[in-house]
C-alpha positions as CSV (number, residue, x, y, z in Angstrom):
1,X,73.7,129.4,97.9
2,X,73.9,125.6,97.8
3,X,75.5,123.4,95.3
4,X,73.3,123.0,91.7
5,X,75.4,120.9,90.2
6,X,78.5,121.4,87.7
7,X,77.8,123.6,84.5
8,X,77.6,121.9,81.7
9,X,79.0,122.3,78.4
10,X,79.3,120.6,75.0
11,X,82.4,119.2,74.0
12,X,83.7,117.0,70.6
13,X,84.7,113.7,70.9
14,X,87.4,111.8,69.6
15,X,84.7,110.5,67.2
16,X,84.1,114.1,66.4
17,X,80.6,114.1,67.6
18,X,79.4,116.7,70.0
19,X,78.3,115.8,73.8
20,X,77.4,117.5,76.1
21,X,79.7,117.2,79.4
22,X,79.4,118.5,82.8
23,X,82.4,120.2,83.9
24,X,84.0,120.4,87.5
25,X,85.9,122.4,88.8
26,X,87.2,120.1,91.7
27,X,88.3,116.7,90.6
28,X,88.4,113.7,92.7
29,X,91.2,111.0,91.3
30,X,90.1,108.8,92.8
31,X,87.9,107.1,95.4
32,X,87.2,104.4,93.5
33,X,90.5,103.3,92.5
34,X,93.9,104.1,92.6
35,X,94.5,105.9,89.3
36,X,97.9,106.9,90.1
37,X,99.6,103.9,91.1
38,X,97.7,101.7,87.6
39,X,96.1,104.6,85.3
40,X,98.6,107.3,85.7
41,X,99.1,107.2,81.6
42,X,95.4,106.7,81.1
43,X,95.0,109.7,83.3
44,X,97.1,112.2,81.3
45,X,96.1,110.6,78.0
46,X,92.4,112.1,79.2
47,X,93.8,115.3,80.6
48,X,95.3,115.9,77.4
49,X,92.5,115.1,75.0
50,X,90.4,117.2,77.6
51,X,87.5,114.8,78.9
52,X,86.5,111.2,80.5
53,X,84.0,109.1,79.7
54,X,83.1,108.1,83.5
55,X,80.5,105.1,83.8
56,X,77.9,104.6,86.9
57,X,79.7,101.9,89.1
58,X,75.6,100.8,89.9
59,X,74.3,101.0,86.4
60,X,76.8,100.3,83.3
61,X,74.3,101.9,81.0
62,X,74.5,105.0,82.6
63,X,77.6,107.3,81.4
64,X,78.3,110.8,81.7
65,X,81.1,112.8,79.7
66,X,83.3,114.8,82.3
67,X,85.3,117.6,80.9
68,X,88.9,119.1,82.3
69,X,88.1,122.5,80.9
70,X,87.1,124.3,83.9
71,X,89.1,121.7,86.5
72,X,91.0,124.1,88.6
73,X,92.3,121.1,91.4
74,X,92.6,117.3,91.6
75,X,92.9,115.0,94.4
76,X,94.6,111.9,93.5
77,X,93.9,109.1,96.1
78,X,96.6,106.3,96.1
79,X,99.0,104.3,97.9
80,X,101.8,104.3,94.9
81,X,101.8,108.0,93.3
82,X,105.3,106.7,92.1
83,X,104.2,106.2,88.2
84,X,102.3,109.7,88.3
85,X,105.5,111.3,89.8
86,X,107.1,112.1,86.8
87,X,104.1,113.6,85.0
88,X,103.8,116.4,87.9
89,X,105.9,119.2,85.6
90,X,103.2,118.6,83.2
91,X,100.6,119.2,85.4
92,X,102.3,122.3,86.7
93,X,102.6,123.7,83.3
94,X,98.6,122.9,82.3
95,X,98.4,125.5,86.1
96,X,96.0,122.7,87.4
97,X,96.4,122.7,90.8
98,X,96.7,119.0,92.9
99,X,97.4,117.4,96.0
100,X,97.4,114.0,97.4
101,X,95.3,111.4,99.9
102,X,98.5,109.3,100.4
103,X,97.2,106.0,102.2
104,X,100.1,104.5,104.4
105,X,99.1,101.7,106.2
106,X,101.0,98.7,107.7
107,X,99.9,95.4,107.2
108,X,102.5,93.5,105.5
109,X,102.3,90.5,108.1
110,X,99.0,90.3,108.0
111,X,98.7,90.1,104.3
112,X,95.4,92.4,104.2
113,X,97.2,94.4,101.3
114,X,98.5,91.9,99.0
115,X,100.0,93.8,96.4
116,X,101.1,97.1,97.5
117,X,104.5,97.3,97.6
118,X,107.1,96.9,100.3
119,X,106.9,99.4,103.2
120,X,110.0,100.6,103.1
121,X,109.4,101.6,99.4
122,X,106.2,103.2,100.1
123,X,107.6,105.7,103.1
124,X,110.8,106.5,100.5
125,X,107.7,107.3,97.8
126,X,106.2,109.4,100.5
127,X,109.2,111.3,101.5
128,X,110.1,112.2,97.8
129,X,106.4,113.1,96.8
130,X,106.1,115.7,99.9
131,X,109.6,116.7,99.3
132,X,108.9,117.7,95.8
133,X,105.6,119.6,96.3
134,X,105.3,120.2,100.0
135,X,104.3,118.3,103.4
136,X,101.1,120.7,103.5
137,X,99.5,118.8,99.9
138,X,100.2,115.1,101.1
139,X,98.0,114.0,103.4
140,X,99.2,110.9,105.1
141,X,96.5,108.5,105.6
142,X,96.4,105.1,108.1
143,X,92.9,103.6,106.8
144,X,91.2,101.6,107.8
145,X,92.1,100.4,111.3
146,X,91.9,96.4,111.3
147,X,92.3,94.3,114.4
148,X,92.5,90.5,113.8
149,X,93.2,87.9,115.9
150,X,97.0,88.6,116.7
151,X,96.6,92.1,115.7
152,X,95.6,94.6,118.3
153,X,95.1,98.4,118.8
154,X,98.5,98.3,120.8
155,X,100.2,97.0,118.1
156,X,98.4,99.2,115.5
157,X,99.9,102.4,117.7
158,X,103.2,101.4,117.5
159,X,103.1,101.0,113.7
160,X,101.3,104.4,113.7
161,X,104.4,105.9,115.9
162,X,107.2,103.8,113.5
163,X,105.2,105.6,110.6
164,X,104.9,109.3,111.8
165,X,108.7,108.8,112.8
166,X,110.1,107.5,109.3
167,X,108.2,110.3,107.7
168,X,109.7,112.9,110.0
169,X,107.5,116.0,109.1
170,X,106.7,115.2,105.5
171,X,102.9,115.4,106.6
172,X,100.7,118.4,108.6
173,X,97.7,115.6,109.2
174,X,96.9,112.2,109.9
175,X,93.5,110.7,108.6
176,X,92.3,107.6,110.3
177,X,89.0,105.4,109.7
178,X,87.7,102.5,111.7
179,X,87.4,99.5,108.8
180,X,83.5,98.8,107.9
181,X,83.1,95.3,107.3
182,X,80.2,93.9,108.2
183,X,77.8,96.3,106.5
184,X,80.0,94.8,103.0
185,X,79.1,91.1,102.6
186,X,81.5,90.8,99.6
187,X,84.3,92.6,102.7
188,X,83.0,90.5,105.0
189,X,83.2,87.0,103.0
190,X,86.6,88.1,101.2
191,X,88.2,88.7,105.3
192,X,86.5,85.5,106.7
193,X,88.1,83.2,104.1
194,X,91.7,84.3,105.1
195,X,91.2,83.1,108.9
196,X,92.5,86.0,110.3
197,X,89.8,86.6,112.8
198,X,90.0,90.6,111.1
199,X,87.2,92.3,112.7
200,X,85.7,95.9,113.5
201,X,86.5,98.2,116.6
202,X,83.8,98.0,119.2
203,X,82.8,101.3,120.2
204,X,84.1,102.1,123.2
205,X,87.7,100.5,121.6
206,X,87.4,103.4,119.3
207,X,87.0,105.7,122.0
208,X,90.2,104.3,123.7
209,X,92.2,104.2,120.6
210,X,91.2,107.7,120.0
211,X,92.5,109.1,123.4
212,X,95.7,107.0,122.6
213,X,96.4,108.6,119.8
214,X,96.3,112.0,120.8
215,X,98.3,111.4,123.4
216,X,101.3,109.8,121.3
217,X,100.5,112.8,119.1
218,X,102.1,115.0,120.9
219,X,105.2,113.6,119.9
220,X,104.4,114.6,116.4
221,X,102.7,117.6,116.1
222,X,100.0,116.1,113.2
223,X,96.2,117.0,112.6
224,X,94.5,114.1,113.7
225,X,91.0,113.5,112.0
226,X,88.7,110.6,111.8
227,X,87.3,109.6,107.9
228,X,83.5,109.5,107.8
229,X,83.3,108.6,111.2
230,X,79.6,109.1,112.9
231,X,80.8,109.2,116.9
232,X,82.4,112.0,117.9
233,X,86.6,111.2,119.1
234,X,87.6,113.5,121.6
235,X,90.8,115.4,120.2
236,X,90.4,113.9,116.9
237,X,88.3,116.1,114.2
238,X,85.8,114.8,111.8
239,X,87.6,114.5,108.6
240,X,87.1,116.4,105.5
241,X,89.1,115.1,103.0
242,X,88.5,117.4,99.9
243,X,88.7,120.0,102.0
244,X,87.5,123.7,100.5
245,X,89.9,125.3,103.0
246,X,93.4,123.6,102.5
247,X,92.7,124.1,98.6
248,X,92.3,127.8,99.8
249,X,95.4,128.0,101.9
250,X,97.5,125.7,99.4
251,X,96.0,127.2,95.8
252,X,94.8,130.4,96.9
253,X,96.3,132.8,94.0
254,X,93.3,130.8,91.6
255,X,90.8,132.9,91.2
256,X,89.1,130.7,89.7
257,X,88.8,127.9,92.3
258,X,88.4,130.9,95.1
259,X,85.4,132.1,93.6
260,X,84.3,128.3,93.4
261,X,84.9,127.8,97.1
262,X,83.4,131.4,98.4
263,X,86.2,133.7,98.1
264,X,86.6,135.9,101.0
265,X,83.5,134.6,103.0
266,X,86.0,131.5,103.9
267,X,87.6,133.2,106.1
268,X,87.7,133.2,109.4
269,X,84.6,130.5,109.7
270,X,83.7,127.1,107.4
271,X,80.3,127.5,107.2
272,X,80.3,128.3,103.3
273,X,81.9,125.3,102.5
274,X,80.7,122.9,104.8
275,X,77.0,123.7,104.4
276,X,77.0,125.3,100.8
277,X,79.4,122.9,99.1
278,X,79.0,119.3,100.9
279,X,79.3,116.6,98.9
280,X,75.5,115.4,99.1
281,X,76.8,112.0,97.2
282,X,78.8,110.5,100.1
283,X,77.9,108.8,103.0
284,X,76.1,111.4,105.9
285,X,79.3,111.4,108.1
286,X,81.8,112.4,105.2
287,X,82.7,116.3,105.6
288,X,83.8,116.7,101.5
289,X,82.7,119.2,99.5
290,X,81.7,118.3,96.1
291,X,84.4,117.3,93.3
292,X,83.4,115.2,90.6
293,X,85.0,111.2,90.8
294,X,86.1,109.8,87.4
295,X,87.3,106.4,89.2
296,X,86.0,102.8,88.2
297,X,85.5,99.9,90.7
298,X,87.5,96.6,90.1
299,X,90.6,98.1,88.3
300,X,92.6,98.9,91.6
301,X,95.2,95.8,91.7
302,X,96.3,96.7,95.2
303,X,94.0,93.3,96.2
304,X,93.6,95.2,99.8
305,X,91.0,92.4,101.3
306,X,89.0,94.9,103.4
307,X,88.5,96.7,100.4
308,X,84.5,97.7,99.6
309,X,85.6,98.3,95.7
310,X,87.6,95.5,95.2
311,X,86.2,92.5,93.1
């Protein structure tokens, strides 16, 4: 049976007026900013008073109370977990099940993330995040791919390769994404006004980077998939992201979020999840299943230029 939508429930208020709240069992954490690296207190100040207010990024007026009480996993999105890290026992102890999107790119000479923090601090904030809760639940992603003017796809691979290296089998998978920019004029302007000559990957460069890829892959051993990607990439899969079976094989002693994502009809094919529970909100390529977003645009302070939801 396909998705409905999340139940709904009513819930009090800090004001102590009752609202009624939808409540998801997958929570997204988030796409539209990185919660962990600037609202990791804000986020566990919500978890423990039980709901978020979230607001439409398209239309302020519209708001929609989101409740925890049926939440069963969250994927937190980020490129600095490092604030959230210590509130991880807590999380354990609530028995809310989590994993990470852990994006990992290299750009520091180019300047196209402004204010992450140094590389070498980001790769020891890797290591110590898969080290605590397991390779399997951090997904390591390079994305988006970029070439400028003095960057090129060969030098992009060999960051790649430094970057599967330093982490040294505290990942199972790699997601990649080819940057969109023109399709984003506020992307577009924001990248033309550096002088970098940034730019997208033609086609058939995507095919050739692709092939690439696998090929040094070998070296690594890593799922290789391709982040809302339309054209197929030979060896690389298309990327599901909130994935319905890595929350099975990761969290599957939660009956709750197993009877959520089909139970026994998983296994051995994906058809359940991809066709039942795809997220119909995201773009037509993306292979999520449904989880609920409580992220705002314009309050990530990573400055990444080629960023669609920075303002």
């Amino acid at each position: 049976m396909a998705f409905r939508g999340w139940k709904k429930l009513p819930i009090r208020i800090e004001t102590g007026e009752m609202v009624e709240a939808i409540a998801p069992v997958i929570v997204s954490a988030s796409r539209a900013t990185d919660i962990p690296a600037f609202h990791a207190e804000w986020f566990m100040t919500r978890l423990r008073a039980g709901y978020v207010q979230w607001c439409n990024p398209f239309n302020a007026r519209q708001t929609q109370y989101v409740s925890f009480r049926k939440t069963r996993a969250v994927i937190f999105w980020s490129k600095n977990p490092a604030p959230l890290l210590p509130h991880l026992s807590e999380l354990d102890a609530i028995g809310i099940n989590y994993s990470f999107q852990f994006t990992l790119n290299d750009y520091e000479a180019e300047g196209l993330e402004p204010y992450v923090l140094p590389l070498a601090k980001r790769i020891e904030t890797f290591r110590r995040l898969a080290s605590h809760i397991g390779p399997e639940r951090v997904v390591w992603r390079f994305d988006p791919l970029v070439l400028t003017g003095r960057l090129t796809a060969d030098m992009l691979l060999e960051r790649i390769g430094r970057l599967a290296e330093a982490l040294g089998g505290q990942t199972r998978k790699l997601v990649i994404s080819f940057a969109d920019i023109e399709c984003y004029r506020a992307v577009r302007l924001r990248l033309s006004r550096m002088g970098a000559g940034a730019r997208e990957f033609a086609p058939e460069e995507m095919d050739e980077f692709a092939a690439r890829l696998v090929e040094r892959n070998k070296d690594w051993g890593l799922e290789l998939s391709a982040c809302a990607e339309d054209s197929e990439l030979a060896g690389i899969a298309k990327s599901r992201c909130i994935d319905g079976h890595v929350l099975a094989s990761c969290f599957g002693d939660d009956a709750e979020l197993m009877e959520f994502l089909g139970g026994s009809t998983l296994f051995p094919g994906d058809a359940p999840v991809s066709v039942a529970l795809k997220h119909q909100g995201q773009r037509k390529a993306c292979g999520c299943i449904v989880s609920k977003d409580i992220g705002v645009y314009g309050t990530c302070q990573h400055g990444c230029r080629y960023c669609y939801a920075c303002r």
